[in-house]
LOBAPA-507878 format. One record per residue (C-alpha): x negated, y, z; residue number from 1; residue in three letters. Coordinates in nm, 2 decimals. Each point is the difference from the previous one (the first is absolute). Layout:
BEGIN
X Y Z NUM ALA;
...
This chain:
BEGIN
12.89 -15.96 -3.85 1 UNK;
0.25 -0.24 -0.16 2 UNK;
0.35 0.02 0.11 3 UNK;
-0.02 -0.40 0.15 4 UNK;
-0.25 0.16 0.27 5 UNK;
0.14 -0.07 0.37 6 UNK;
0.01 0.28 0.25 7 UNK;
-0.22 -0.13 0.21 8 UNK;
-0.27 -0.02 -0.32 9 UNK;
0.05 0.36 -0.09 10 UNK;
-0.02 0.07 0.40 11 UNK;
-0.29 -0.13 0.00 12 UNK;
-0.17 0.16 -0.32 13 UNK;
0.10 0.32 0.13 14 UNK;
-0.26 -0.06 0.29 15 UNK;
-0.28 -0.09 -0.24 16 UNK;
0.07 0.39 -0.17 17 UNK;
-0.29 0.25 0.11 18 UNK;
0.13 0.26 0.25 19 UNK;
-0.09 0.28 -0.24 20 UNK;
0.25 -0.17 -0.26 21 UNK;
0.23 -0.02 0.27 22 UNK;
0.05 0.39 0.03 23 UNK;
0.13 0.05 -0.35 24 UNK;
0.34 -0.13 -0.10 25 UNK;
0.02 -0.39 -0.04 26 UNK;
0.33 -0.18 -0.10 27 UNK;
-0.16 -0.30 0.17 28 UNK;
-0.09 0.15 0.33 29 UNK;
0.37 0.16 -0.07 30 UNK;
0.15 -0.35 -0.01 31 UNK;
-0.21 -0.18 0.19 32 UNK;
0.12 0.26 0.30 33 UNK;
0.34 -0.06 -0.11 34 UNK;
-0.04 -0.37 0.06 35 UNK;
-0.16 0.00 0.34 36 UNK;
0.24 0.27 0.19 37 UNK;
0.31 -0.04 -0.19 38 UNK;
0.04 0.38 -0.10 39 UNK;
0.32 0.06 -0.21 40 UNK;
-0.12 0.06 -0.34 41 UNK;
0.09 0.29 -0.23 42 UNK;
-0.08 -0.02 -0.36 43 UNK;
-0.02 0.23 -0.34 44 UNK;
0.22 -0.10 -0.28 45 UNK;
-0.20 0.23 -0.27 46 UNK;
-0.24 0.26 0.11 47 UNK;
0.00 0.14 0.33 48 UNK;
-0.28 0.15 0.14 49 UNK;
-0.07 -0.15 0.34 50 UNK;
-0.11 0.37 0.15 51 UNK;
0.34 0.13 -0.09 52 UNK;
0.18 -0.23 0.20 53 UNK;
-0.18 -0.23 0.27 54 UNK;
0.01 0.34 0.22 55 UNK;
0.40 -0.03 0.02 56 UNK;
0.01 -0.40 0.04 57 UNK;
-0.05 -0.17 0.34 58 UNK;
-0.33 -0.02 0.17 59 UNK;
0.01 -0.36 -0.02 60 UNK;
0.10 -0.04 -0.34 61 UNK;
-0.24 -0.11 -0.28 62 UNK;
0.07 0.18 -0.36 63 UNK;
-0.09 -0.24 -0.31 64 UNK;
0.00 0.22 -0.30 65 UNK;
-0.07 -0.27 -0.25 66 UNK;
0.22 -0.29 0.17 67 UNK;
-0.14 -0.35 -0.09 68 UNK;
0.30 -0.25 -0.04 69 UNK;
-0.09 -0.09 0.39 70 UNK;
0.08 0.30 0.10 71 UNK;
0.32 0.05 -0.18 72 UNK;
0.13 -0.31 0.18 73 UNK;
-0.07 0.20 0.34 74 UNK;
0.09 0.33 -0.06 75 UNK;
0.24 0.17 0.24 76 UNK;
-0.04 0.36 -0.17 77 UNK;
-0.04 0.11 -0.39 78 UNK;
-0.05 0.33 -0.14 79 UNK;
0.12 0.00 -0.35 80 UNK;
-0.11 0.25 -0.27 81 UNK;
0.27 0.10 -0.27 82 UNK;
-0.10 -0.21 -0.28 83 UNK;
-0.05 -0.31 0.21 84 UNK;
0.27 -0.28 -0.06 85 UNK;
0.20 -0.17 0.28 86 UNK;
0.20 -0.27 -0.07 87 UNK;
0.15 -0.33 0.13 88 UNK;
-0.33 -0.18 -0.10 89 UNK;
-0.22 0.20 0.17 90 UNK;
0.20 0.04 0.30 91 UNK;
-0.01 -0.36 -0.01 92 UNK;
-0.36 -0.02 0.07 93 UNK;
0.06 0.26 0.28 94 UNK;
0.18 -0.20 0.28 95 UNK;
-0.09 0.19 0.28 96 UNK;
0.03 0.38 -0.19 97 UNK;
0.24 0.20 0.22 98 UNK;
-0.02 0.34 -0.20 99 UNK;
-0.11 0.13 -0.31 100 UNK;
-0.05 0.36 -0.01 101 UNK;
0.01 0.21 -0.34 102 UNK;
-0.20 0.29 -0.07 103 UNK;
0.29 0.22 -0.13 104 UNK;
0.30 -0.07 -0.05 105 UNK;
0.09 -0.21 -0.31 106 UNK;
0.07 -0.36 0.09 107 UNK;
0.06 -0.15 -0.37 108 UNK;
-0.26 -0.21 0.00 109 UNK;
0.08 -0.17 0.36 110 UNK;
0.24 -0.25 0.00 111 UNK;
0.27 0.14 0.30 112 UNK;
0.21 -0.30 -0.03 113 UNK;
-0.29 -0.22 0.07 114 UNK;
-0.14 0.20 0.31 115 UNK;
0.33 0.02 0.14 116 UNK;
0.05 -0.38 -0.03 117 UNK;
-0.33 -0.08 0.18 118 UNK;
-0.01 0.24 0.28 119 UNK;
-0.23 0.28 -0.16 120 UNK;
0.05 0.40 0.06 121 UNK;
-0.08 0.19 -0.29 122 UNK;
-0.11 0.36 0.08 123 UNK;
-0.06 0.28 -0.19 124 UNK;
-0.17 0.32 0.04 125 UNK;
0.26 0.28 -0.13 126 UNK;
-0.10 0.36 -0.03 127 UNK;
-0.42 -0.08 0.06 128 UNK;
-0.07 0.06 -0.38 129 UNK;
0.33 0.25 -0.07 130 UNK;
-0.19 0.33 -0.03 131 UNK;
-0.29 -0.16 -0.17 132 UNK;
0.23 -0.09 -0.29 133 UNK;
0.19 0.35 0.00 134 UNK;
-0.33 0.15 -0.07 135 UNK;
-0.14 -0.24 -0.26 136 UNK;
0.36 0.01 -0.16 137 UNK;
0.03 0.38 0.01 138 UNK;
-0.38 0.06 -0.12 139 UNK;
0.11 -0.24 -0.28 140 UNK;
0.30 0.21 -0.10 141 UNK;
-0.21 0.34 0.06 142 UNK;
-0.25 -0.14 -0.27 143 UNK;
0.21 -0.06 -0.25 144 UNK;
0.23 0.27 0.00 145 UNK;
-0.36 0.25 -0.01 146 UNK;
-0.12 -0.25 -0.27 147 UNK;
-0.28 -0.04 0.17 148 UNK;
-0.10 -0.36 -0.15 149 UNK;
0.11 0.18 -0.40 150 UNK;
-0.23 0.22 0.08 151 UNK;
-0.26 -0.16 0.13 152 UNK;
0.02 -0.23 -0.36 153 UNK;
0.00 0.31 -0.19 154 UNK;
-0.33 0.14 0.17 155 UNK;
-0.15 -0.33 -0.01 156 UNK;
0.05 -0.09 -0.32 157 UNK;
-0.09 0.34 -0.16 158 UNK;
0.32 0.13 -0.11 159 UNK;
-0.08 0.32 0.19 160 UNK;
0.03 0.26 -0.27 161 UNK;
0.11 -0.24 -0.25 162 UNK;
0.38 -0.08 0.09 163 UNK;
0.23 0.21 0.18 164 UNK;
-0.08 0.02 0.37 165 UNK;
0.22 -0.22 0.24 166 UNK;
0.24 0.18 0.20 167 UNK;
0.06 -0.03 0.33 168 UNK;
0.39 -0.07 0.16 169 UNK;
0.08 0.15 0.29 170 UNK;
0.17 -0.14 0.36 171 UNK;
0.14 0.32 0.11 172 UNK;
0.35 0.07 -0.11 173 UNK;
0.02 -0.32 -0.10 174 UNK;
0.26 -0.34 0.09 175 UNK;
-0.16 -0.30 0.19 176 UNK;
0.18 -0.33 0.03 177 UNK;
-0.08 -0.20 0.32 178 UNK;
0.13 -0.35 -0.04 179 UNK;
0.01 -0.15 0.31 180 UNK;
0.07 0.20 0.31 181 UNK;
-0.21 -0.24 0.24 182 UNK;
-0.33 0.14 0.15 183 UNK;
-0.19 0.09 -0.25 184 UNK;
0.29 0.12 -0.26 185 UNK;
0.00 0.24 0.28 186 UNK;
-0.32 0.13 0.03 187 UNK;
-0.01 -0.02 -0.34 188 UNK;
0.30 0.29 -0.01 189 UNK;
-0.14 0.18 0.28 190 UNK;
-0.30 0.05 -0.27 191 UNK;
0.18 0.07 -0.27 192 UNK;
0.20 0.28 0.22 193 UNK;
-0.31 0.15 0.11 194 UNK;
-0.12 0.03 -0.40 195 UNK;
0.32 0.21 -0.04 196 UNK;
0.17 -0.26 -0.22 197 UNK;
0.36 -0.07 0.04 198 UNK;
0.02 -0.35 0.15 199 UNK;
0.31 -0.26 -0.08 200 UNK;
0.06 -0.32 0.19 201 UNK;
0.14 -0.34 -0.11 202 UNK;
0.00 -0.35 0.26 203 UNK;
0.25 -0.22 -0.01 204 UNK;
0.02 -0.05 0.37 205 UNK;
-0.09 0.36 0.14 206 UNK;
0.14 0.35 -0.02 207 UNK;
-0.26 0.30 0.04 208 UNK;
0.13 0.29 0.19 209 UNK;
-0.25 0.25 -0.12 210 UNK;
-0.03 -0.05 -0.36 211 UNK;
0.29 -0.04 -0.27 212 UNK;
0.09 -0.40 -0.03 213 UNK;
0.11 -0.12 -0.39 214 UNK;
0.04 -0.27 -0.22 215 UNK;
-0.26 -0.24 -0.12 216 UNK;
0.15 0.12 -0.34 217 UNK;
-0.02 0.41 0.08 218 UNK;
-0.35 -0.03 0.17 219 UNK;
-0.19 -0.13 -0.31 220 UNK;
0.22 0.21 -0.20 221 UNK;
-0.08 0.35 0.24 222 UNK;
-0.36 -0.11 0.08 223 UNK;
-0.33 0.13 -0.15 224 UNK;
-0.22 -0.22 0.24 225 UNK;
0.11 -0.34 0.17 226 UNK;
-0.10 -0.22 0.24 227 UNK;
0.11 -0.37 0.08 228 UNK;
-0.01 -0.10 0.38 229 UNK;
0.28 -0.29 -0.04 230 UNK;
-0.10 -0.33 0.11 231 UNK;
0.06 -0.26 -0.29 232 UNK;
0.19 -0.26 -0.02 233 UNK;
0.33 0.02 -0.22 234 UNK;
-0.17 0.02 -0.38 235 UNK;
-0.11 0.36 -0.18 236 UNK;
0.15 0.29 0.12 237 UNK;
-0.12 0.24 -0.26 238 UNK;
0.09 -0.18 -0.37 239 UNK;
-0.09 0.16 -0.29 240 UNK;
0.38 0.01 -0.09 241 UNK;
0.00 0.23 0.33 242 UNK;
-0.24 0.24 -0.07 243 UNK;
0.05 0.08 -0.37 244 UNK;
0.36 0.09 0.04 245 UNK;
-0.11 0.22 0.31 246 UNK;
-0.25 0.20 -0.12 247 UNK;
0.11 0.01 -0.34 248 UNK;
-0.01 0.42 -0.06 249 UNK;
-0.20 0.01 0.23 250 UNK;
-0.44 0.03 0.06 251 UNK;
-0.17 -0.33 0.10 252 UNK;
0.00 -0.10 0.37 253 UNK;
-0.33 -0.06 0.18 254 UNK;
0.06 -0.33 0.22 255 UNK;
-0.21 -0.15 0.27 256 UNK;
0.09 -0.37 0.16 257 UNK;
-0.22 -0.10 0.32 258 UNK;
0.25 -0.25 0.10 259 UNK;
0.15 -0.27 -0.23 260 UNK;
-0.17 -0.14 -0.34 261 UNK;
0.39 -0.11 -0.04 262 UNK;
0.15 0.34 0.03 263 UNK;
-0.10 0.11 -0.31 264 UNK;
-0.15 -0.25 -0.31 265 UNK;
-0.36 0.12 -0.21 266 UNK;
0.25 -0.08 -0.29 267 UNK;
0.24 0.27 0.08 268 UNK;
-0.30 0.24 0.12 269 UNK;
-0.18 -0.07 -0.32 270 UNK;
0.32 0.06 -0.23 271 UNK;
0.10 0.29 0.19 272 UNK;
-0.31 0.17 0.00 273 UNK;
-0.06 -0.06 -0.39 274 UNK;
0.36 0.14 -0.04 275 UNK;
-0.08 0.35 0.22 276 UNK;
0.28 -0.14 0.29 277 UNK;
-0.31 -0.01 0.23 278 UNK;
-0.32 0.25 -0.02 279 UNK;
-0.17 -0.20 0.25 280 UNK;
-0.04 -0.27 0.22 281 UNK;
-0.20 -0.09 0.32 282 UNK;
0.00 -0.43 0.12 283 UNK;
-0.14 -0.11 0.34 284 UNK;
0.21 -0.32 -0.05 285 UNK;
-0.02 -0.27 -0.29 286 UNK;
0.15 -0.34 -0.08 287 UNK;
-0.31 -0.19 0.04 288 UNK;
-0.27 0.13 0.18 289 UNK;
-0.27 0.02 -0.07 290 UNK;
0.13 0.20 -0.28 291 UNK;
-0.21 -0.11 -0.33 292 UNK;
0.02 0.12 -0.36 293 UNK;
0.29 0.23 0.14 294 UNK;
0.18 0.15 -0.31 295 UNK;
0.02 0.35 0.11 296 UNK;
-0.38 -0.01 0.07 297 UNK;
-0.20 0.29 -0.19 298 UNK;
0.27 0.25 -0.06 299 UNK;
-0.03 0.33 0.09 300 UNK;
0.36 0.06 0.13 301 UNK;
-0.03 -0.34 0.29 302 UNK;
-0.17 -0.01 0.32 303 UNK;
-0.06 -0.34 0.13 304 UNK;
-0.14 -0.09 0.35 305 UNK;
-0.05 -0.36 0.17 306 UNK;
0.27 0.03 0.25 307 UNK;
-0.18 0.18 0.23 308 UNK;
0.18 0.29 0.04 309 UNK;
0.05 -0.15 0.41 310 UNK;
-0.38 -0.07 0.05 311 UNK;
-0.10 0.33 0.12 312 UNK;
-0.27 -0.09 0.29 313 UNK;
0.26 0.13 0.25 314 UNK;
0.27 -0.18 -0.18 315 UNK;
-0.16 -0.32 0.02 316 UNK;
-0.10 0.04 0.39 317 UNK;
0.33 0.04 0.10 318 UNK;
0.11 -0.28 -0.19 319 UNK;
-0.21 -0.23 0.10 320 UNK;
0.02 0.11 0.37 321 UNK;
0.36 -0.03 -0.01 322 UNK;
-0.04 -0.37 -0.19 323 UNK;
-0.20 -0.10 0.30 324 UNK;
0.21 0.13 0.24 325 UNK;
0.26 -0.18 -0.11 326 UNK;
-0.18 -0.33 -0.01 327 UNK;
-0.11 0.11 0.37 328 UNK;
0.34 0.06 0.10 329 UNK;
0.12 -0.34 -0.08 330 UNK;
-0.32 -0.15 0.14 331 UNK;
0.07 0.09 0.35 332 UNK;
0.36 -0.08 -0.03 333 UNK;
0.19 0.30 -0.12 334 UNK;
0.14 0.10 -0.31 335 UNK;
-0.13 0.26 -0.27 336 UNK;
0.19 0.34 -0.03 337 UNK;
0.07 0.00 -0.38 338 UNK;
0.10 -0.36 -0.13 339 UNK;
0.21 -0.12 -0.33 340 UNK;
């Protein structure tokens, strides 16, 4: 089908399509419905799995999870996945978009300025994902303070019996730094707590009443585990400067960041691993993903995942259903709960 097909052509090729065809999912039936009742359109800006949200948009709205440029220039509704770019261009070919809604919550690759100019809500979906991350983030820390992936390498590669045995850390009686006191920094404490270790809290923005509240400075100085739940946006907040006057005297830290690339570089994480600052680290987030050739890759003391710490299958239901009821809410002339 060439994009200088009318409506009424594509209309009319949809008739000539056998009815067993028919049954399964057709973009052309999809559009060619579109075009004859006027349904409000929702499209998928990356991969969205139709089943996940269609339940949660209107009945008479038609989902396009691969949007054509045709149906760009109709869409009322998007759901947009994390790693998906809006901008003024886009937006642009989007005249009639009323809401975009994010699944999660980071909106650093949507152009807010834009959207408020021309009319367009952008939701989020806060909280959908947040214990998903906490236990992705604490299974990473877990695994490297028991060495798990050192040992692993040493049965693997048959050390066994060769070299020393690796030995494992432990988490109770030990400090954990939650960085970030938002949803999942605290679930992330509320684990930590029940592991018996003594749990520390710095956020710029939000005072814990239940757990002891420092210093960027004294937390990577007091910690023996930390986790980064701070949204970026204001340069590195853990230099190398930072951590080798901290834990100078002191053993290496084991560090896990599920939220920012930014937060912390793979310069300073390489240089303070080589120089026994850090004993470990755990990355669901990268500068470029996806992540290729990624210079911590291989070593025995790094865990590296593909930012899916927040896919959980439960995770990404409630994401998505929260996405499309969003887009739903706006459709029938209401506003979404959680907007930015």
């Amino acid at each position: 089908m060439s994009e200088a097909d009318s409506p009424v052509e594509r209309a009319e090729r949809v008739e000539t399509v056998p009815p067993a065809e028919r049954a399964a999912p057709n973009p052309l039936v999809e559009r060619a419905q579109r075009v004859e009742t006027a349904r409000p359109v929702v499209v998928g800006l990356g991969p969205v799995d139709p089943a996940l949200v269609t339940p949660f948009l209107p009945s008479d709205a038609v989902f396009v999870r691969d949007p054509s440029p045709e149906d760009l220039a109709v869409a009322e509704g998007a759901i947009v996945r994390a790693a998906f770019d809006v901008d003024a261009a886009l937006l642009d070919r989007m005249p009639r978009l009323r809401v975009a809604a994010r699944t999660g919550v980071g909106v650093e690759r949507v152009d807010l300025a834009a959207a408020r100019a021309r009319g367009v809500a952008v939701a989020i979906t806060p909280g959908s994902n947040a214990r998903a991350v906490a236990e992705g983030a604490f299974a990473m820390l877990l695994s490297l303070v028991k060495r798990v992936g050192v040992s692993d390498a040493y049965v693997s590669g048959d050390r066994w019996g060769v070299d020393p045995v690796p030995v494992p850390g432990d988490a109770f009686g030990k400090t954990l730094a939650v960085i970030g006191f938002g949803r999942i920094g605290r679930i992330i404490a509320g684990f930590g707590s029940a592991f018996g270790m003594r749990v520390i809290v710095h956020d710029p923005f939000v005072r814990s009443d239940e757990y002891e509240n420092v210093s960027l400075e004294g937390a990577v100085r007091e910690a023996d585990a930390l986790t980064l739940h701070l949204p970026g946006g204001d340069g590195e907040l853990l230099p190398i400067e930072l951590l080798r006057e901290t834990r100078r005297g002191r053993g290496p830290l084991v560090l896990v960041n599920c939220a920012r690339a930014e937060l912390v570089s793979v310069e300073t994480l390489r240089a303070a691993l080589d120089e026994g600052a850090l004993g470990g680290v755990g990355l669901d987030v990268f500068p470029s993903e996806p992540a290729r050739a990624h210079p911590l890759a291989g070593r025995d003391d790094v865990l590296l995942s593909p930012h899916t710490t927040g896919l959980s299958e439960a995770a990404m239901a409630a994401t998505f259903r929260m996405a499309a009821e969003a887009v739903a809410a706006v459709l029938a002339g209401g506003a979404p709960p959680h907007t930015v």
